[in-house]
N, C-alpha and C positions, 0 to 999 in steps of 0.2 A: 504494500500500500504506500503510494505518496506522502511524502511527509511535506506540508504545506509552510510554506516562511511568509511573513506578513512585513513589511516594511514600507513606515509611514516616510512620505516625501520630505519632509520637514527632518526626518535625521539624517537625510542624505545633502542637504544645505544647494545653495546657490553655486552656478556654474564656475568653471568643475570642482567638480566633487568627487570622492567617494564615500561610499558603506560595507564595511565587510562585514559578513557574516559565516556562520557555520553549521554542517549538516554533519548528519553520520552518513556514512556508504558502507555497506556491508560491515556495521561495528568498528568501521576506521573512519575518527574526525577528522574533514574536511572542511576547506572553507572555500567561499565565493566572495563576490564582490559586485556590487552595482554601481556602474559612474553616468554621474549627469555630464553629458560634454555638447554642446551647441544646443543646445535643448533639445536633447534627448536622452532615454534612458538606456543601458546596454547590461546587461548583466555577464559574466563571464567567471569558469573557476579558476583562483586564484592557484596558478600553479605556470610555471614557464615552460614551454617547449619544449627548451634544451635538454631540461634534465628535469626530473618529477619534486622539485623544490619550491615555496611557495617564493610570491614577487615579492611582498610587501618584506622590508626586515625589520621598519617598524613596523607596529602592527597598525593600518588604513593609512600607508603612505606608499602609492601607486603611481603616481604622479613626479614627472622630474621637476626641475625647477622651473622651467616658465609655464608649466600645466598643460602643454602641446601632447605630451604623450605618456602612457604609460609606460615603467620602468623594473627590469627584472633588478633589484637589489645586487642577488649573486652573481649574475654573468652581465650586467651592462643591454640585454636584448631588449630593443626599442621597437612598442605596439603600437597601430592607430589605435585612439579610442573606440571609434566608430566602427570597426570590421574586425578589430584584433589581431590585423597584419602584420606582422613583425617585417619592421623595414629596416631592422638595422641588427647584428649580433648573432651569434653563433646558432641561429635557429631562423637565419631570415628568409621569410620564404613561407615560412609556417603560422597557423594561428590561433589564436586563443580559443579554447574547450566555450562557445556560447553556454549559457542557459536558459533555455524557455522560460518567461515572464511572462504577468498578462499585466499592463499595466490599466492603474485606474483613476479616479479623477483625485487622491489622496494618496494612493500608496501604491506598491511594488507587489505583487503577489508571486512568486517563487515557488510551483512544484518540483520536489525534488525526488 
């Protein structure tokens, strides 16, 4: 059975942003993440391409310094927000795990 994540717009803040969160998968925790970027929402699991390591190394800091893109911590790999294309680092080429959302006029709804 889906286990259903609820996330209200208001913790995910003003453009960009992110929100991370966490699921179990098969008994092993897990986390995702949702960024507001041009206005719009993207959900994605937090985890890099190159290697099965999550992005963030602090934890809800996905984002490089001018907010253009997101940022693998461990290996330097640089994603669009909006498609999750890694356009830069040792995984480019490839891209980020999506998660189906259904978004609503307050919140994020995330079956997982």
């Amino acid at each position: 059975m889906a286990k259903q994540i609820v996330i209200e717009k208001t913790k995910i803040g003003d453009h960009p942003s992110t929100y991370r969160f966490t699921f179990d998968e098969d008994g092993i925790q897990k986390s995702g993440f949702v960024i507001f970027f041009d206005n719009a929402y993207y959900v994605y699991r937090n985890e890099c391409q190159h290697l099965p390591v999550e992005l963030d190394w602090q934890e809800n800091e996905f984002l490089d310094d001018e907010n253009n893109f997101i940022v693998c911590a461990t290996h330097g790999a640089i994603y669009e927000p909006s498609t999750g294309h890694c356009v830069n680092g040792p995984c480019q080429g490839s891209f980020l795990k999506k998660i189906e959302f259904i978004e609503d006029l307050d919140k994020i709804v995330i079956n997982i």
